[in-house]
N, C-alpha and C positions, 0 to 999 in steps of 0.2 A: 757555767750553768750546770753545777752536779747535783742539786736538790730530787731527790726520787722519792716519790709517794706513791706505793702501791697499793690500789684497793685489791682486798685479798680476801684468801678462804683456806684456814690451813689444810681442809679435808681435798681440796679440790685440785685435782693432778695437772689440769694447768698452767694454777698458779703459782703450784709448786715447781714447774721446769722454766720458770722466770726467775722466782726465788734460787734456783742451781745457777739459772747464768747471772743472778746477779754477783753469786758466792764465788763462781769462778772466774770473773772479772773481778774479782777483791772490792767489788761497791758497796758504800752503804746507803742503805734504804729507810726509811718507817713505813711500813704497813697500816691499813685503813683497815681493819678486817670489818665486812659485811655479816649480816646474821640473815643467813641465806633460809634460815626457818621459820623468818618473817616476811621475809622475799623481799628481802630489801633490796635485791639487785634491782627491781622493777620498779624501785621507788621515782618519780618524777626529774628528782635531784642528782640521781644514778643514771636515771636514761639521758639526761643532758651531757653527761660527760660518755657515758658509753652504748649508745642508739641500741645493742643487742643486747644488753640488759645480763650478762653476764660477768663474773670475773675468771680473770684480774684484767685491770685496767690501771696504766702505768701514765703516774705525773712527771715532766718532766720541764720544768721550770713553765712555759707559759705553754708547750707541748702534752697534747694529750693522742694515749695511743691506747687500743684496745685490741685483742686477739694476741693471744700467748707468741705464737710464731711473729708475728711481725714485729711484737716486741723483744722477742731475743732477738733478731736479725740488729734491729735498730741498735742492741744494745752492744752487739757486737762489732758494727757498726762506726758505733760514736766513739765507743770509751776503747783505751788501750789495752794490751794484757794478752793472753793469748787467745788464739782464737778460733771459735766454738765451730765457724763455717767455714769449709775446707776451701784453700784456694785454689784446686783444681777443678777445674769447670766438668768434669764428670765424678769426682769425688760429690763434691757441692750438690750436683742432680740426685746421684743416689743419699746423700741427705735428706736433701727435702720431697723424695719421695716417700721416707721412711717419715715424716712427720705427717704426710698426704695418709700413708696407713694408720696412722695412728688416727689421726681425723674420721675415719670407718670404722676403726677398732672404739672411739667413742660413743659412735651412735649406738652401735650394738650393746656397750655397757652402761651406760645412763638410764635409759628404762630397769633393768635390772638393779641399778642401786638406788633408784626411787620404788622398788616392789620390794625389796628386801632389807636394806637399809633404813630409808628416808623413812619409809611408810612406819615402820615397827615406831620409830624416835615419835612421831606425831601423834601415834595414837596414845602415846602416854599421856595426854591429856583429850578431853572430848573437841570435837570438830565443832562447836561452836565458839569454846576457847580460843584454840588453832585460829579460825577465820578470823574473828575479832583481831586478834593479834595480827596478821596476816594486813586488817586490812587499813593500819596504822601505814602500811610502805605504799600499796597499792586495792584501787577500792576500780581495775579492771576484772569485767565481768570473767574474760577468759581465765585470767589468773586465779581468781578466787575458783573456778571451774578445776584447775590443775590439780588444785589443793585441796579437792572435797576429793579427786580422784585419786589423790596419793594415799586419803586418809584411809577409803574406802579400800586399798586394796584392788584398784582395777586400773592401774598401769600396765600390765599382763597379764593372759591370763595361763596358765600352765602349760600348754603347748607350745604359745612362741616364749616364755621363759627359758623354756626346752630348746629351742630354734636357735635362740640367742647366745645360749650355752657353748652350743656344737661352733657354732662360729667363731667365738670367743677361744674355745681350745684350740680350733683350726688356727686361727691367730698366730697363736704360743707354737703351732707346728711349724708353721711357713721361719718365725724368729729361730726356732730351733737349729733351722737348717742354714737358717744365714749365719747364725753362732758358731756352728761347726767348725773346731780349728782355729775359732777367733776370738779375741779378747774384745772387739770391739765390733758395732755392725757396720762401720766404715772405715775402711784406712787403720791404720797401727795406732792411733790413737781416741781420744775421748772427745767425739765431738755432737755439734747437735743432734744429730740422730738417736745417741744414747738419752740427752739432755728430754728430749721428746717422749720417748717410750718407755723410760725408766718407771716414772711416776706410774703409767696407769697400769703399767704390768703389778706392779708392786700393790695395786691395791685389788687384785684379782681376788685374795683370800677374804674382801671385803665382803665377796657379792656369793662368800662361798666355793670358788673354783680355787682347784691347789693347782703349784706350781711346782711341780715334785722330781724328783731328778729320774723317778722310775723312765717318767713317759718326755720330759723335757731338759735332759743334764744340762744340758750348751745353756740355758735359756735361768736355767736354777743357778747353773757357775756364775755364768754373767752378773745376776741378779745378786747375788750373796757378795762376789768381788766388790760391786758399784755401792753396796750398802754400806760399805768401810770408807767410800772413798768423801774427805771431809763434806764436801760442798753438797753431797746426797745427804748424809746423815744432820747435817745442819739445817736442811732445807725444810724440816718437818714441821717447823714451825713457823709462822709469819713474824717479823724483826718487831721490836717497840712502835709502838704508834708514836 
């Protein structure tokens, strides 16, 4: 049973640190990619396979699994190769606490790439376009609510954009100091913890915040090192449908 179908999002830093471990377990995959500007993840047909209505959500022969981490775990797991989760049972904790941060570090940046990002892409067309289209995946009254709020510019408003910010750099400080001296955030090698944090640090200059070596070297090396290495630089895109 090696059949793997990932429903996917190339923009989305999740599905991209599946897309790493599937590249560094040597697997291959096809990608479903979603048109998350439709909200297709909410579509009826997407909630049956993944109840939280997000991606990536990973096929695995008559196995269905959703949420990034439990699907690298599984994938590392089942398939051979080397391997992404440390076998020291305090190496392994500080991993998956570092995926635990990353988990907080998402909340905080989601609203901001839907004020800054998302919102700018949708209003290039009018918000009754948008909806119409919108409500071909899902015709829930919340959802269509998300999406009049995204169009409108009232995801945040300048204060806590501001709030979000400071935490967000706070972030990149606390990574800084774990970097210090290290090539890796765990152990002498490359394992989940990078596969995890890679992606959403890396999309910080999305949302407008640098990652600059004045105020963060440890966090800038790392970053610049991992962006060479193949499995990152490959990952940027979802595999053939």
């Amino acid at each position: 049973m090696t059949d793997l179908l990932l429903y996917d999002h190339p923009h989305s830093p999740c599905a991209r640190r599946v897309r790493i471990a599937l590249l560094e377990k040597g697997l291959a995959w096809r990608s479903r990619v979603l048109d998350l500007t439709r909200m297709e993840q909410k579509a009826p047909w997407y909630l049956a396979l993944n109840p939280n209505g997000i991606v990536p959500t990973l096929v695995h022969g008559e196995r269905v699994l959703w949420e990034s981490n439990v699907i690298t775990e599984y994938l590392d797991d089942v398939f051979p190769g080397e391997k992404l989760y440390p076998a020291d049972p305090w190496q392994r904790a500080q991993a998956k606490m570092w995926q635990a941060f990353e988990l907080e570090m998402a909340k905080e940046f989601r609203p901001l790439m839907y004020h800054r990002v998302i919102g700018p892409v949708d209003r290039a067309r009018s918000k009754e376009e948008l909806l119409a289209d919108v409500a071909k995946s899902t015709v829930d009254a919340a959802h269509l609510a998300w999406v009049r709020r995204v169009w409108d510019g009232a995801v945040v408003d300048d204060a806590e954009a501001a709030r979000l910010d400071a935490l967000l750099m706070g972030r990149l400080d606390r990574l800084d100091a774990q970097l210090a001296g290290r090539a890796f955030l765990v152990g002498d090698r490359f394992t989940i913890a990078d596969v995890s944090v890679l992606p959403r640090v890396a999309m910080y200059p999305w949302i407008g915040l640098p990652v600059d070596a004045a105020r963060h070297p440890n966090v800038r090396r790392w970053l610049d090192a991992n962006e060479r290495r193949p499995s990152f630089a490959r990952s940027l895109e979802p595999a053939p449908s």
